[in-house]
C-alpha positions as CSV (number, residue, x, y, z in Angstrom):
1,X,0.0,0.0,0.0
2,X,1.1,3.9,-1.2
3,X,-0.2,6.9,0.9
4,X,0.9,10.1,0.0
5,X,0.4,14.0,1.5
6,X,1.8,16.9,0.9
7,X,2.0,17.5,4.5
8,X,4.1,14.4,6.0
9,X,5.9,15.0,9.2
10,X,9.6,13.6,9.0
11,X,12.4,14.9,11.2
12,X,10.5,18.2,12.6
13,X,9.4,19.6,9.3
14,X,6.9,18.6,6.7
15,X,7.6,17.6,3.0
16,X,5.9,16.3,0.1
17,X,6.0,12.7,0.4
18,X,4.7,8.6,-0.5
19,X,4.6,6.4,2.3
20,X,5.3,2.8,1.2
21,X,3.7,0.3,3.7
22,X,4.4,-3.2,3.7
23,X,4.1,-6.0,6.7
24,X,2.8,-3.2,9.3
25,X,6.4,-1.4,8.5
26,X,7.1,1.7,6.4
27,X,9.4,-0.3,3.8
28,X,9.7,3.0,1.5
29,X,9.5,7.4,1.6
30,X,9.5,8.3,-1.8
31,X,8.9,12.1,-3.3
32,X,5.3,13.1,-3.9
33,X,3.8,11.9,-7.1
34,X,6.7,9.1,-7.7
35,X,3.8,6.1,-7.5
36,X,0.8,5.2,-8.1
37,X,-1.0,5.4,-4.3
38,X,-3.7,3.8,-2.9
39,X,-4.8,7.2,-0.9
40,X,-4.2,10.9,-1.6
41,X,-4.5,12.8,1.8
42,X,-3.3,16.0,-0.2
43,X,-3.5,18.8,2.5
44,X,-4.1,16.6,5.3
45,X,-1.4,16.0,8.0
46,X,0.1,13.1,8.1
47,X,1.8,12.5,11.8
48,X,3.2,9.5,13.8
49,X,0.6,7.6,15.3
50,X,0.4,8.8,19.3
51,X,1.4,7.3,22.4
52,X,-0.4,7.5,25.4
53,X,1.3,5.7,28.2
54,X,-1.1,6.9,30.9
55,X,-4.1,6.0,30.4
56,X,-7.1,3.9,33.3
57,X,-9.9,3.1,30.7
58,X,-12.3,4.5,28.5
59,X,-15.8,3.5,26.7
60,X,-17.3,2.4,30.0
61,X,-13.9,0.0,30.9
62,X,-11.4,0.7,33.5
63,X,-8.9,-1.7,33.5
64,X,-8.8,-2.5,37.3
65,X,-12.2,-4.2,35.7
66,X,-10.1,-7.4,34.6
67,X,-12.8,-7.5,31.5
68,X,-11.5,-8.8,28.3
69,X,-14.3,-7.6,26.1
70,X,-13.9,-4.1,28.0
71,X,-10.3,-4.0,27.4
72,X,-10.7,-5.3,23.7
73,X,-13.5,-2.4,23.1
74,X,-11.5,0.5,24.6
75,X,-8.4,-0.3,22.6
76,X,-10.8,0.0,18.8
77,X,-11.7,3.1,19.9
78,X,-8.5,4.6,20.7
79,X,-7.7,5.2,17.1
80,X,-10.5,7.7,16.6
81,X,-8.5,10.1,18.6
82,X,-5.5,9.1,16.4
83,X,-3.6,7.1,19.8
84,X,-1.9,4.2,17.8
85,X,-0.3,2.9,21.0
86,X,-1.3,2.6,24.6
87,X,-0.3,1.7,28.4
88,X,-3.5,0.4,30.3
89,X,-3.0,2.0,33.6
90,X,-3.8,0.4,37.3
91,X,-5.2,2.4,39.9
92,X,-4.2,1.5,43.6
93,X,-6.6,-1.2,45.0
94,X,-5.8,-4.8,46.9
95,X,-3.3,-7.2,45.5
96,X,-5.8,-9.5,44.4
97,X,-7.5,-6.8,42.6
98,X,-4.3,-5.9,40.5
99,X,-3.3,-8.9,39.8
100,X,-6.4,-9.8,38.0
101,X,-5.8,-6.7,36.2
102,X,-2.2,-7.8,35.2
103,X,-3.4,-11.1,34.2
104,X,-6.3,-9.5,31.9
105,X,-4.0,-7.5,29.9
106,X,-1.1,-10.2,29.0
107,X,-4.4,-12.8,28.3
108,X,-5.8,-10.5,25.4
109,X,-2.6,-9.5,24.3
110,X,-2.4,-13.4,24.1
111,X,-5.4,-14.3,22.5
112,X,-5.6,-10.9,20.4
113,X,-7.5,-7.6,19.9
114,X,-7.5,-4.9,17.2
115,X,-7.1,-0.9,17.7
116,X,-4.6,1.0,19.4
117,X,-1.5,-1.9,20.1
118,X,-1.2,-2.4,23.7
119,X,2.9,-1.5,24.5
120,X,2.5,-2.2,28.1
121,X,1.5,-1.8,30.9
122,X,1.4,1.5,33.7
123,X,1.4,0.0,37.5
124,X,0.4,3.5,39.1
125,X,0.2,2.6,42.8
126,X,-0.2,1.0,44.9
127,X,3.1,2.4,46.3
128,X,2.6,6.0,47.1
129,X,2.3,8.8,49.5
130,X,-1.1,8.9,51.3
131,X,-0.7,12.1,51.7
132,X,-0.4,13.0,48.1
133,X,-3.0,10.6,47.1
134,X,-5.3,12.6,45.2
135,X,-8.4,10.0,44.0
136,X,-6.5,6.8,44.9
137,X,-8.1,4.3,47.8
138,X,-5.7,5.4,50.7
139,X,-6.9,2.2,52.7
140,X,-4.8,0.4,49.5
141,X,-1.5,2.2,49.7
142,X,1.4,0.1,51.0
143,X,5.1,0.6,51.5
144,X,7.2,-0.1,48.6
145,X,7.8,-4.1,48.0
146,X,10.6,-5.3,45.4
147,X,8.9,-9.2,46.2
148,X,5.6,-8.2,45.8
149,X,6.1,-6.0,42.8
150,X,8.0,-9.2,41.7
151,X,4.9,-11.4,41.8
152,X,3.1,-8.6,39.8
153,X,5.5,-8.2,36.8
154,X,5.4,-12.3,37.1
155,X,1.6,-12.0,36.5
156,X,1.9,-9.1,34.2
157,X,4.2,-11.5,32.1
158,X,6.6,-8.7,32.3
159,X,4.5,-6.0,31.0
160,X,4.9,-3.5,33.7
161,X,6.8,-0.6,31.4
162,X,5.9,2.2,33.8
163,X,5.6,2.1,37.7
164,X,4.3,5.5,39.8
165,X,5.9,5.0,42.6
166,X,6.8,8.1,45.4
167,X,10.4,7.1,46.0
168,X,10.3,8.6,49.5
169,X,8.2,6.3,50.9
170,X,10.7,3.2,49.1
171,X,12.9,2.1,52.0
172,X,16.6,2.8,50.7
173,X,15.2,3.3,47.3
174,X,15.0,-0.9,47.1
175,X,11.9,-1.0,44.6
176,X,13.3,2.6,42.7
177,X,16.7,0.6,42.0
178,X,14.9,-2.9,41.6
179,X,12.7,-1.7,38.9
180,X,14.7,0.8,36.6
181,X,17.5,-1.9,36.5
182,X,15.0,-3.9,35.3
183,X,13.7,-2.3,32.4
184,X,10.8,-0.3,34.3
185,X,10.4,3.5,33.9
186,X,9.9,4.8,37.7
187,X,7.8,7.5,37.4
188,X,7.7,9.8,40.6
189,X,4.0,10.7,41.2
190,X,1.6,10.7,44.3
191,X,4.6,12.3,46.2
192,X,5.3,14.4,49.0
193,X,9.1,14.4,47.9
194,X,11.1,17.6,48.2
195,X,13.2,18.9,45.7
196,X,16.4,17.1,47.4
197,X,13.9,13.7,47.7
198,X,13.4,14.1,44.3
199,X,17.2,14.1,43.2
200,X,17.8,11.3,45.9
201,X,15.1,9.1,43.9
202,X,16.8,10.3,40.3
203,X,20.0,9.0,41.9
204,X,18.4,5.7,42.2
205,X,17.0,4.9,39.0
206,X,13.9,7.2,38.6
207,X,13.6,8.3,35.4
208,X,10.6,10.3,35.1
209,X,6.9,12.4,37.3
210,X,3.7,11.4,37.2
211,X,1.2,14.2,35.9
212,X,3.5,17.0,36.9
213,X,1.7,19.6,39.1
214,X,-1.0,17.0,40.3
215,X,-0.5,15.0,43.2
216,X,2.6,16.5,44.3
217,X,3.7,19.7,46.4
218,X,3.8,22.5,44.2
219,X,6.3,25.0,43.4
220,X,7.9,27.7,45.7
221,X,10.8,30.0,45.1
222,X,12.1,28.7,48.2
223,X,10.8,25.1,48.2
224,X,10.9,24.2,44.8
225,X,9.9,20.3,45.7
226,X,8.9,18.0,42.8
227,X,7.8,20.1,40.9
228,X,10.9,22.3,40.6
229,X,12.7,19.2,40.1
230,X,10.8,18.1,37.2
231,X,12.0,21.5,35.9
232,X,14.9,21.9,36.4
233,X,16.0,18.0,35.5
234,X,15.9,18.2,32.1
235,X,17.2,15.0,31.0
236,X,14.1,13.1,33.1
237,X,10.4,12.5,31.7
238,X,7.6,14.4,33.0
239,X,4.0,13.7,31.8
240,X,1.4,16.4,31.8
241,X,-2.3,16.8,31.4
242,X,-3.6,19.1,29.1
243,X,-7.2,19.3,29.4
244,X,-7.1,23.3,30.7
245,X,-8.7,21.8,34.0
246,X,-5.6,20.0,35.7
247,X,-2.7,22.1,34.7
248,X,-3.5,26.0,33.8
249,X,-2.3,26.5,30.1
250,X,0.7,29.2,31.5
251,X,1.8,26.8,33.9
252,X,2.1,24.0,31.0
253,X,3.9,26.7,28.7
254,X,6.3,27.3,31.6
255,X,6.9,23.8,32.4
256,X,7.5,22.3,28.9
257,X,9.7,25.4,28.1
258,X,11.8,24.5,30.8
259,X,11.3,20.7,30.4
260,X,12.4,21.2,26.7
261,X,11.2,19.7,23.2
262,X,12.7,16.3,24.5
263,X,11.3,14.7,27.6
264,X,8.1,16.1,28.0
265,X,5.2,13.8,28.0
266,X,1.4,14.6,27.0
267,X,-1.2,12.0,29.3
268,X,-4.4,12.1,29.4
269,X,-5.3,10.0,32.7
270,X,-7.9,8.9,30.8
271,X,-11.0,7.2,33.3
272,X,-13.7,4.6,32.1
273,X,-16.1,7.4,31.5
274,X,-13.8,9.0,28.4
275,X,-16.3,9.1,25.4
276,X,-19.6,8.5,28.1
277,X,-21.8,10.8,29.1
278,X,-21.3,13.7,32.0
279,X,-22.3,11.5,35.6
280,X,-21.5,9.0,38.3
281,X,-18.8,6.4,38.0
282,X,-16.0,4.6,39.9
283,X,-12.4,4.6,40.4
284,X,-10.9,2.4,42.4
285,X,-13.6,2.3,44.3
286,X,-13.9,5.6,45.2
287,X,-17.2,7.4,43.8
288,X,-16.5,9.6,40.9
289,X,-18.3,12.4,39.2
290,X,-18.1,13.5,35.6
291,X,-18.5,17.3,34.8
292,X,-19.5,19.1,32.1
293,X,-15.8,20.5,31.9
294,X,-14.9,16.8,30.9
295,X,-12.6,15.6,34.2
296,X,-13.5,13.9,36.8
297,X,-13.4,14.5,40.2
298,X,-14.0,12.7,43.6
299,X,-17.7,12.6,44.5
300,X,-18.9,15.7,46.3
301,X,-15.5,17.3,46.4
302,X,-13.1,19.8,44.0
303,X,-10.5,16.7,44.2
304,X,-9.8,15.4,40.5
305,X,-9.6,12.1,39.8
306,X,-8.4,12.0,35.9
307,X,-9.9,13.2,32.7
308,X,-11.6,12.4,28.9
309,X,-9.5,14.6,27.2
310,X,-9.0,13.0,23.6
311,X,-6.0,13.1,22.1
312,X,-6.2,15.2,19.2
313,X,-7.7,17.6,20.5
314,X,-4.4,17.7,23.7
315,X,-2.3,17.9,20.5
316,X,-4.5,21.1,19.4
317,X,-4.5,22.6,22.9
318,X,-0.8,22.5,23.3
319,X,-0.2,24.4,20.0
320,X,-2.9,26.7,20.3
321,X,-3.8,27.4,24.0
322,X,0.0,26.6,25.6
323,X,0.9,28.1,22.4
324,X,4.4,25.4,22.6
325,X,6.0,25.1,19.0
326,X,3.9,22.8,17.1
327,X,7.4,20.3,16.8
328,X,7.2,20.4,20.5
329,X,4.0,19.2,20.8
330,X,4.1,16.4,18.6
331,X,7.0,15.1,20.2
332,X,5.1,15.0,23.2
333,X,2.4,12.9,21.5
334,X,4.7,10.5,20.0
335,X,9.0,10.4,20.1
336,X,9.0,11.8,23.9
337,X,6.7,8.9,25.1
338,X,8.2,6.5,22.8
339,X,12.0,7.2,24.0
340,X,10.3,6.9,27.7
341,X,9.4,3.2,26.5
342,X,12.5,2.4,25.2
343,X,10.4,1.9,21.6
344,X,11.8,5.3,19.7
345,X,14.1,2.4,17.4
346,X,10.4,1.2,15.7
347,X,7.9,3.9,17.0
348,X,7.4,7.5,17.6
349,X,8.6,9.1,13.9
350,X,8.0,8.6,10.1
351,X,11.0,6.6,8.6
352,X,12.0,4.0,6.2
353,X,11.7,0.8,8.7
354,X,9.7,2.0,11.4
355,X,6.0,0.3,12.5
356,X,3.6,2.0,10.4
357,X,1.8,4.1,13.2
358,X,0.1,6.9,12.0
359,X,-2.6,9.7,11.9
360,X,-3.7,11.6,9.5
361,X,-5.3,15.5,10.7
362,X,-6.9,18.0,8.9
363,X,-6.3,21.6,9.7
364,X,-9.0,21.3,12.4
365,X,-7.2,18.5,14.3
366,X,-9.7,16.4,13.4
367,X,-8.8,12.3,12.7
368,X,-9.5,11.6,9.2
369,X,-7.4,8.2,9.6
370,X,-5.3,6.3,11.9
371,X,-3.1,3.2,10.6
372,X,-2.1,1.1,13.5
373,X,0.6,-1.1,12.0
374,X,-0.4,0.0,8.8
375,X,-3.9,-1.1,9.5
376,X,-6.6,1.0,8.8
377,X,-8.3,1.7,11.6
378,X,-11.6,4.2,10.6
C-alpha cells in the first residue's frame, strides 16, 4: 500500500511525500507523485501515530475491571482520537484486585485484539504517599515491595513498562533501584518528595513524574519540591495533562519550556467514562463524578480524579492554548513517550523501517485516519 500528503511530518518539518507500507512497516519514503498510491490525503497531515502511556480506561472500561471484552473495546476506539499505541493503567486497589488486572492484559494480548496496540502496561500505585493521594483508595497504599512487585511483573508476564511510585516512601530506594534496572520507567507521582527527595530518587533509577503539578507539592521560590525538580532536571520525563482543567495553560507553557522539546510527556489520565456521558462512575472504588468541563473529580468534592480529554484535541490545545512550538508538541504525543518506553528504534517518527503508526489531521485537528501497524483503523 502507497499513501501520500503533501504535509508528512519527517524529522521536525513537513515535506511532500509517498509512504510505502508493507508487513505493518514503512518499507519505502518516496517524493510526492513518484507512485501510483492507494490514498491521496493532499493537504491533510500526516503524523506518527500517538502514544499515550497513561491512560485507566475509556468506553465504560477501566482496566482494574479485569474484563477482556472491555479491554478489547476500549483499545478499537482509541484510534479515533488518532492514539496508535497505549499503556492500560492500574489504579491503587488490593493485591488480588491488580493482579487480576495484570493477568487481563497479558491474556488479550495473548489471544488478540485490534485498535490501538497495547505496549505495556502503567502499574500506578499501589506504592505511594497517602498524603499525596489525590483520588487513589488510601486504605490500599502500602510501603514499597521489590517481592511483591515481583509477583506482579510475574503475573503481568513482564509488561509493567511504567511504575508510579513516590520514591520517598521506598525504603533505601529498594523498589526505585529494583525496577529501573529492570527495564521499568519509575515514574515519581503521588509524592510528598522535596526537591532534594526528588534528586535522591533520580540517583536511584527514577527516570521520570507522574502528571506533573498533580498530586505533588507545588512550586515555591524557596521550596521548589517536585515540581521544581521536574524543571529543572531536564534529561528526566515528566507527563502532563492538558485538558485546561488539571494544569493552567501558562503553567504547562512554563513547564514544557523548561522541560524542553525532549522529555516532556502529554497523558491524558484517561478514566472509564472518556467518550460517556457527564455522571456517576467509579475509580478504584472511590465514587466519581463527571462534569460538564470533561474531568473527573471525587464525589462531592473539588478533588480530580483523571480526565476524557481525547487526544487530538491535547495535540491542538498544546499548540494553540500553551501556544508550545507545534514540533514540540508532537513530540510530546509521539517520540517523547516513545523514547520513555525504550520503543523510539520502531515507534514514535516517520522513517524508512519504522511500525507504520500513523494519523492523519486536517487543519481542524480532526482524525480523518489512523493506521495502526499500517492497518486501517476508521
Amino acid at each position: 500500500m502507497i499513501i501520500q500528503s503533501k504535509q508528512v511530518w519527517v524529522s521536525s518539518t513537513f515535506i511532500e511525500a509517498q509512504l510505502e507500507i508493507e508487513d505493518a512497516k514503512i518499507t519505502g519514503i518516496y517524493p510526492y507523485g513518484t507512485k501510483p498510491v492507494d490514498k491521496d490525503y493532499g493537504e491533510d497531515r500526516i503524523l506518527p501515530g500517538m502514544i499515550d502511556i497513561h491512560c485507566h480506561g475509556g468506553l465504560g472500561f477501566d482496566t482494574n475491571d479485569a474484563n477482556h471484552e472491555g479491554l478489547r473495546t476500549w483499545a478499537a476506539g482509541l484510534p479515533k482520537e488518532g492514539i496508535t499505541g497505549f499503556l492500560p493503567t492500574t489504579v491503587t486497589q488490593s493485591e488480588e484486585v491488580l493482579t487480576k488486572a495484570l493477568i487481563n492484559v497479558t491474556e488479550v494480548v495473548d489471544e488478540g485484539y485490534e485498535g490501538a496496540e497495547i505496549l505495556g502496561i502503567h502499574f500506578e500505585g499501589p506504592y505511594l504517599n497517602a498524603k499525596n493521594k489525590g483520588a487513589q483508595p488510601e486504605q490500599f497504599i502500602v510501603t514499597p515491595n521489590v517481592e511483591q512487585f515481583k509477583k506482579y511483573q510475574e503475573a503481568a508476564k513482564g509488561m509493567i513498562k511504567v511504575i508510579t511510585l513516590a520514591t520517598e516512601m521506598d525504603p533505601d530506594w529498594a523498589l526505585t533501584r529494583y525496577a529501573s534496572s529492570h527495564g521499568v520507567c519509575v515514574s515519581i507521582g503521588h509524592s510528598g518528595a522535596t526537591y532534594e527527595d526528588a534528586l535522591m530518587g533520580i540517583a536511584n533509577g527514577a527516570n521520570s513524574m507522574t502528571h506533573v503539578f498533580n498530586g505533588m507539592n507545588g512550586l515555591h521560590h524557596r521550596t521548589p519540591n517536585l515540581v521544581g525538580a521536574a524543571m529543572r532536571c531536564r534529561d528526566t520525563y515528566g507527563e502532563i495533562i492538558c485538558d485546561g482543567n488539571h494544569v493552567n495553560w501558562a503553567a504547562v507553557n512554563a513547564y514544557v519550556t523548561a522541560k524542553g522539546r525532549d522529555y516532556a510527556v502529554m497523558i491524558d489520565d484517561a478514566l472509564c467514562a472518556k467518550g460517556c456521558e457527564p455522571g456517576y462512575y467509579e475509580l478504584g472504588g472511590n465514587q466519581i463524578d463527571i462534569r460538564e468541563n470533561g474531568s473527573a473529580y471525587l464525589h462531592g468534592t473539588d478533588t480530580l480524579a483523571g480526565g476524557t480529554l481525547k487526544f487530538n484535541r491535547g495535540l491542538q490545545n498544546l499548540v494553540e492554548k500553551a501556544l508550545l512550538p507545534f514540533d514540540w508538541a508532537v513530540n510530546m504525543v509521539s517520540l517523547n513517550p516513545a523514547r520513555l518506553l525504550n520503543m523510539d528504534d520502531r515507534k514514535g517518527k516517520i522513517m524508512a523501517g519504522y511500525d507504520a503508526d500513523l494519523v492523519v489531521l486536517n487543519r481542524d485537528y480532526d482524525v480523518v485516519q489512523t493506521y495502526c501497524l499500517g492497518k486501517e483503523m476508521l
